[in-house]
C-alpha positions in Angstrom: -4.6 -33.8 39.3 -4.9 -32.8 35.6 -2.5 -35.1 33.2 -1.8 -33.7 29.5 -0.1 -35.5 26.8 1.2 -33.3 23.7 1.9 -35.6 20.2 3.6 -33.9 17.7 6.9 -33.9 15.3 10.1 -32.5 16.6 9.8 -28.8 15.6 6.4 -28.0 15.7 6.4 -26.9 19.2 4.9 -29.5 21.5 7.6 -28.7 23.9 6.3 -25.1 23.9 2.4 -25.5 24.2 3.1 -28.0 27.0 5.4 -25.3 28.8 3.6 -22.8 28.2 -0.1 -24.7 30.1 2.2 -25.4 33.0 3.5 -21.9 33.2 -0.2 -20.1 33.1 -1.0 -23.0 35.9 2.0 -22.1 38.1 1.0 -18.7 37.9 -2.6 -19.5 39.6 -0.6 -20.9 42.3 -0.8 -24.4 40.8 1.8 -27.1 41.4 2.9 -28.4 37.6 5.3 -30.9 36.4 6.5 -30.9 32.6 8.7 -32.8 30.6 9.3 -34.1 27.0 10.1 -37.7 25.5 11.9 -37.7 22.7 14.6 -39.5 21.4 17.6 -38.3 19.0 16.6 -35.1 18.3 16.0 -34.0 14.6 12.7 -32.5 12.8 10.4 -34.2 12.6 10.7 -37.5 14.9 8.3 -38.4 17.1 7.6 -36.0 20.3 5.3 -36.2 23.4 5.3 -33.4 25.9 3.7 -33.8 29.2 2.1 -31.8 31.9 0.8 -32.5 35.7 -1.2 -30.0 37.1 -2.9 -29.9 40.6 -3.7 -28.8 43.8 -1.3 -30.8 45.7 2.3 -31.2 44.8 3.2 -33.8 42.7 5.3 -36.8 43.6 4.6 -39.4 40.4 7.4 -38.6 38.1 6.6 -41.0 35.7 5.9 -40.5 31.9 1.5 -40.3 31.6 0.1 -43.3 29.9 -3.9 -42.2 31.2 -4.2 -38.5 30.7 -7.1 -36.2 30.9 -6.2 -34.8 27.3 -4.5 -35.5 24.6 -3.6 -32.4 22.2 -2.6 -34.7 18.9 -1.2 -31.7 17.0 0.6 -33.8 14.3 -3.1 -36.3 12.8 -0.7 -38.5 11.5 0.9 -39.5 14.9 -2.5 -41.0 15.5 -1.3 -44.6 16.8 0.8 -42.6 19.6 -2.5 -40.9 20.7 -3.8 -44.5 20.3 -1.1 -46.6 22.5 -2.4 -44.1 25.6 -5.5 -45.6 27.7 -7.7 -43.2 26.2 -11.0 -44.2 28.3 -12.6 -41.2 29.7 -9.9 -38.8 28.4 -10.5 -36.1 25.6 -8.6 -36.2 22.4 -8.1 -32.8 20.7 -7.2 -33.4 17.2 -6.0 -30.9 14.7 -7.6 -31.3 11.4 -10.3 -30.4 9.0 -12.7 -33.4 9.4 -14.7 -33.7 12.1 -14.8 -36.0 14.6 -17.2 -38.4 13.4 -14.1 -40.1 11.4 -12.2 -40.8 14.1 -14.8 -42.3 16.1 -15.5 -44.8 12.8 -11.8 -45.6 11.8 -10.3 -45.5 15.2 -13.1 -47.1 17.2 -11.8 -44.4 20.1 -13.1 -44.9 23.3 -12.8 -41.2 24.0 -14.6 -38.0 23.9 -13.1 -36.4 20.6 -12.8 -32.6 19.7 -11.1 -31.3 16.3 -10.1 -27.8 15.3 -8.8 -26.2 12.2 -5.4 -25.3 14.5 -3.3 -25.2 11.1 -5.1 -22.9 9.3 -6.0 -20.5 12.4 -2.6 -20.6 12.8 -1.3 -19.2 9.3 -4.3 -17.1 9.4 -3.2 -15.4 12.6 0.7 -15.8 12.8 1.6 -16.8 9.2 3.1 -20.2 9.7 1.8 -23.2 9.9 2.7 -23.8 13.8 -0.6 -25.0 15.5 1.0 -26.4 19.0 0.4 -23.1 21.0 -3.3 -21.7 19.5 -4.2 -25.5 20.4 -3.9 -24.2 23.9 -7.4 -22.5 23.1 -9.1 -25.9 21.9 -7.8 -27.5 25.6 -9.0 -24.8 27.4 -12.3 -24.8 25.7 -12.7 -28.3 27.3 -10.7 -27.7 30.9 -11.3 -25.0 33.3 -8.9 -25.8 35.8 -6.4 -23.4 34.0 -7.7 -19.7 32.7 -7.8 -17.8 29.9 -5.9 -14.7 31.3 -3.4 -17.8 33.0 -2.2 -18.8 29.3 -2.3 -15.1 28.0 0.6 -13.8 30.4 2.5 -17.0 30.1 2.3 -16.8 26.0 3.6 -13.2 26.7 5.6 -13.8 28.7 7.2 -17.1 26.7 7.6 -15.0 23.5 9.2 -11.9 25.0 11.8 -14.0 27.0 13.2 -15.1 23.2 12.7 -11.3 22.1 9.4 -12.3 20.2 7.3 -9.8 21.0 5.5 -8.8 18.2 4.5 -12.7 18.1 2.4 -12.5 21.2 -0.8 -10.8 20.1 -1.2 -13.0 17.1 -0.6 -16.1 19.2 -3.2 -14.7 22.1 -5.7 -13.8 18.7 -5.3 -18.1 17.6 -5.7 -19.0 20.8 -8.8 -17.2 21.1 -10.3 -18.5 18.1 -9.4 -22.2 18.4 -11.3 -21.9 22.0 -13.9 -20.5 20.2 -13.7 -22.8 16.8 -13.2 -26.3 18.5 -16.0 -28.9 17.1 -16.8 -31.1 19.9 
């Protein structure tokens, strides 16, 4: 089984990147779990979103405190990312720097990659809303979950809230976060 934790701020669509990942996954034929923690909800608090995939179904119901990856999407939520057993999981950061910082500050004890997911993401869709073209970092790292998996559930996400002409620009970040990911 594959474990996910998404860190972000209420609002900038943790919630939605981590649905999304389990929806391509179901798709395959995968067996998923998702869920959020949040508490009260207004912009800008805290968030984690989490996702189980696997082969098997999935009986542990319980919030992920060792995942595979964490997707920080929100750098400054750094101390949630590190109050998760982070040995032998991947952190996915977005940000500018590389990852050489956080191995120096942080002391991580994890393999680290950091993508630009802010600015593809204004490039491509004109906001700053970096949760779902993250989805292109994670599955630079994970193969368990395919490329075509996550394009038909972004499609299929945007056009259930009549957002279609959001799709292609969200499929076009996605690809270039996969492709833009410093590891």
């Amino acid at each position: 089984m594959k474990k996910f934790v998404f860190i972000a701020r209420a609002g900038q669509g943790a919630k939605s990147a981590a649905n999304i990942l389990a929806k391509a996954a179901f798709l395959q034929g995968l067996n998923v779990q998702e869920f959020p923690e949040y508490g009260p909800e207004r912009m800008g608090a805290p968030v984690k979103s989490y996702v189980k995939i696997g082969n098997k179904k999935i009986r542990d119901f319980s919030p992920i405190t060792k995942a595979d990856y964490v997707v920080l999407i929100d750098k400054t939520l750094i101390n949630l990312a590190l109050g998760l057993d982070l040995k032998d999981s991947i952190l996915i950061i977005n940000d500018v720097c590389d990852a050489e910082k956080y191995y120096k500050k942080y002391k991580i004890n994890a393999k680290i990659g950091v993508v630009n997911a802010s600015k593809i993401s204004f490039k491509n869709i004109g906001l700053d809303k970096p949760s779902i073209p993250m989805l292109g970092a994670v599955l630079s790292f994970e193969k368990m979950v395919k490329n075509d998996s996550i394009n038909r559930a972004v499609r299929e996400y945007f056009e259930g809230f009549g957002k279609k002409n959001v799709v292609d620009s969200n499929i076009k970040a996605i690809k270039e976060c996969y492709e833009g990911v410093n590891k």
